[in-house]
C-alpha positions in Angstrom: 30.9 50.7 -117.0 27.2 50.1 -116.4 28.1 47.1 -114.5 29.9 48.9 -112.4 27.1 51.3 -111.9 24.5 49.0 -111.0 27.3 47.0 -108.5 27.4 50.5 -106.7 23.8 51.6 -106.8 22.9 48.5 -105.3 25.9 49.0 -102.5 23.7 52.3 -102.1 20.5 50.8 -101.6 22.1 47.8 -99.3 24.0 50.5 -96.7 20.1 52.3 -96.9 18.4 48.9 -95.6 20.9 48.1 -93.2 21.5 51.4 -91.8 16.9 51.9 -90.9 15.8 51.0 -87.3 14.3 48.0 -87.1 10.2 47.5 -87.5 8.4 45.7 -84.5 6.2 43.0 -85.9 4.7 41.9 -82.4 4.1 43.3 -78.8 2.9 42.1 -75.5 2.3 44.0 -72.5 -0.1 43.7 -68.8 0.0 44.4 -65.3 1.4 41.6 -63.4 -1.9 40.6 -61.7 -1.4 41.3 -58.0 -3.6 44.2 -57.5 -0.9 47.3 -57.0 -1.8 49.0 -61.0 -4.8 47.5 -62.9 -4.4 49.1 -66.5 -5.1 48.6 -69.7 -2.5 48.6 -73.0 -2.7 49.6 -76.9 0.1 49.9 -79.3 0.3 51.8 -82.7 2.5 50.5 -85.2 2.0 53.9 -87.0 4.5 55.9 -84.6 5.0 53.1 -81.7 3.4 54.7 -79.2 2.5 51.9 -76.0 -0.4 53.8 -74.9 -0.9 52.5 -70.6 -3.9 53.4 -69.1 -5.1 52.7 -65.5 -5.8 53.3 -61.9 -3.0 52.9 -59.3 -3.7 51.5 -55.5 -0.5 50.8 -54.1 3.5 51.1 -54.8 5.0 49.1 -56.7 3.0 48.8 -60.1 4.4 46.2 -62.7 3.7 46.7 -66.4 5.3 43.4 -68.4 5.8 43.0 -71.5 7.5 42.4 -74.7 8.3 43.7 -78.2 9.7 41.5 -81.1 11.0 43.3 -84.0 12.1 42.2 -87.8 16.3 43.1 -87.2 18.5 43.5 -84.2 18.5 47.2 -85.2 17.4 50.3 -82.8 14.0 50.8 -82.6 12.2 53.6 -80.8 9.3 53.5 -79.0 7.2 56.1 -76.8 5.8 54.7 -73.6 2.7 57.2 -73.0 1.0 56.6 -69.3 -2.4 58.0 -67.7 -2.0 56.6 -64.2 -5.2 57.5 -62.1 -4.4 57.8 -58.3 -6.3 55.3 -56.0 -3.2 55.1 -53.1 -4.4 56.6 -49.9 -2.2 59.5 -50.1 -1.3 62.4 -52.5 1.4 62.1 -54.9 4.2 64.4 -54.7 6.8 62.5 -57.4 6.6 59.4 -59.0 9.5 56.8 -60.2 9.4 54.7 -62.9 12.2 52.4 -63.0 12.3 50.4 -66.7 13.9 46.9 -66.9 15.7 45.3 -69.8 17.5 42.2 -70.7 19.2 44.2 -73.5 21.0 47.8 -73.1 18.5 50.7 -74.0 18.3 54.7 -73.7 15.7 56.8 -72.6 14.9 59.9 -73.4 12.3 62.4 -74.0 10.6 62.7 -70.4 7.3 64.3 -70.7 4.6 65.9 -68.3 1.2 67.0 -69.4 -1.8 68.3 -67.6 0.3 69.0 -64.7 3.0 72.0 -65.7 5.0 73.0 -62.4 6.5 68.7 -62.2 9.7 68.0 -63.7 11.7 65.0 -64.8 14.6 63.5 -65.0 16.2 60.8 -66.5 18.8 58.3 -64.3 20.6 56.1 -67.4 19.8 52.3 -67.1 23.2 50.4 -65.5 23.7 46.8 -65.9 22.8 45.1 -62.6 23.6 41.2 -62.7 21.9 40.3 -65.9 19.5 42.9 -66.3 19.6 46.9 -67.5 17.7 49.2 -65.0 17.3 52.9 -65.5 14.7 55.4 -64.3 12.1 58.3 -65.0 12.2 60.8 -62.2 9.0 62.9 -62.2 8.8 65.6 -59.0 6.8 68.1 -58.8 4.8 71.0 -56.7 1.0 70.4 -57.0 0.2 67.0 -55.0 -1.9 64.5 -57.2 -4.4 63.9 -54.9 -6.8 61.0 -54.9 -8.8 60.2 -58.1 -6.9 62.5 -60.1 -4.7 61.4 -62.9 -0.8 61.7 -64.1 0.2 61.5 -67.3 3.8 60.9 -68.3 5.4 59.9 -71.5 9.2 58.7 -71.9 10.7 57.0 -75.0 13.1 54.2 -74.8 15.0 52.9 -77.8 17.1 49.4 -77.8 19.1 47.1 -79.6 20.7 43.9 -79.9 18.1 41.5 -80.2 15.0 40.6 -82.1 13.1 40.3 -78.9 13.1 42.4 -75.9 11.2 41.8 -72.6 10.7 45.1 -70.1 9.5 45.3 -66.8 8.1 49.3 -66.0 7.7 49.4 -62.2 5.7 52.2 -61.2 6.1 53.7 -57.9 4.2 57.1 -56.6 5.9 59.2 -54.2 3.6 60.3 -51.5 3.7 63.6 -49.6 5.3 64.3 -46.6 2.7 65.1 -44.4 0.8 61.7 -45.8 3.8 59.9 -44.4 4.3 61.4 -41.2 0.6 60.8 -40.5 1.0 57.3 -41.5 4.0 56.9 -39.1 2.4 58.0 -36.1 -0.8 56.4 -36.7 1.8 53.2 -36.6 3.0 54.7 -33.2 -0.4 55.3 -32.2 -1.4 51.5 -32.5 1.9 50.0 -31.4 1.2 52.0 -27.9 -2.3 50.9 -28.1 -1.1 47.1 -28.4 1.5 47.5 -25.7 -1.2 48.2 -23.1 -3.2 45.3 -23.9 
């Protein structure tokens, strides 16, 4: 009787293990060096929170990286972003699209200093090898230039011990920023012409 006691406490104890998200042991993440997003990134093991902080000058951004963890289990982590606005025009939405090698979910889209934005979520899809899905943020006050957005989303995946990402940060400028830009494009195509 005992024996069969300890045979099922430690059945217990091995469904527990197998059954809690994995642990990520490592992580890796930069901008990709050309200039559009120059940031900065810092990870806590405590809650997994990627904490990205930087200053945006054009469309797209690339943030690249890559977590390893200690099972092919589920973690969950929270990508947290301060992006400071250094585009030429205001921002009026801004897309994050996040890239995967593995299937992931995201979830838990978050605004703060700004409060009349919203968000949406668009489910990553396989396309060719790779998982894409999106963080939608629109909004009502324009950000305008040298002030900052900050966004969090979480993303949790599986499958794999290591996982590389690609976020691709894109603002959305105004409308009236890109009407102006279009016909300052008509103004020096006719000023070309005539030369």
């Amino acid at each position: 009787m005992r024996a069969c006691f300890c045979v099922l406490v430690g059945l217990v104890f091995l469904a527990a293990a197998s059954s809690a998200p994995a642990e990520i042991t490592n992580w890796y993440c930069m901008d990709d060096g050309d200039g559009a997003i120059s940031c900065v990134a810092d990870f806590s093991y405590d809650d997994y929170t990627m904490t990205i902080d930087g200053d945006q000058f054009w469309a797209p951004g690339h943030m690249e990286g890559w977590f390893e963890t200690n099972t092919a289990l589920d973690p969950t982590v929270m990508m947290w972003s301060s992006v400071e606005n250094n585009t030429a025009f205001a921002w009026t939405g801004y897309l994050v699209n996040v890239k995967m090698g593995n299937t992931f979910v995201l979830s838990d889209p978050t605004i703060y200093v700004i409060n009349d934005w919203t968000a949406n979520l668009v489910q990553p899809v396989q396309v060719g090898s790779d998982w894409i899905g999106s963080v939608v943020f629109s909004g009502g006050t324009p950000i305008g230039w040298g002030e900052t957005f900050e966004f969090s989303y979480k993303m949790s995946f599986d499958g794999s011990t290591y996982y590389q990402f690609c976020q691709e940060m894109m603002p959305v400028p105004e409308p009236g920023a890109i009407a102006l830009l279009f016909a300052g494009a008509l103004c020096a195509l006719a000023v070309f012409r005539r030369k």
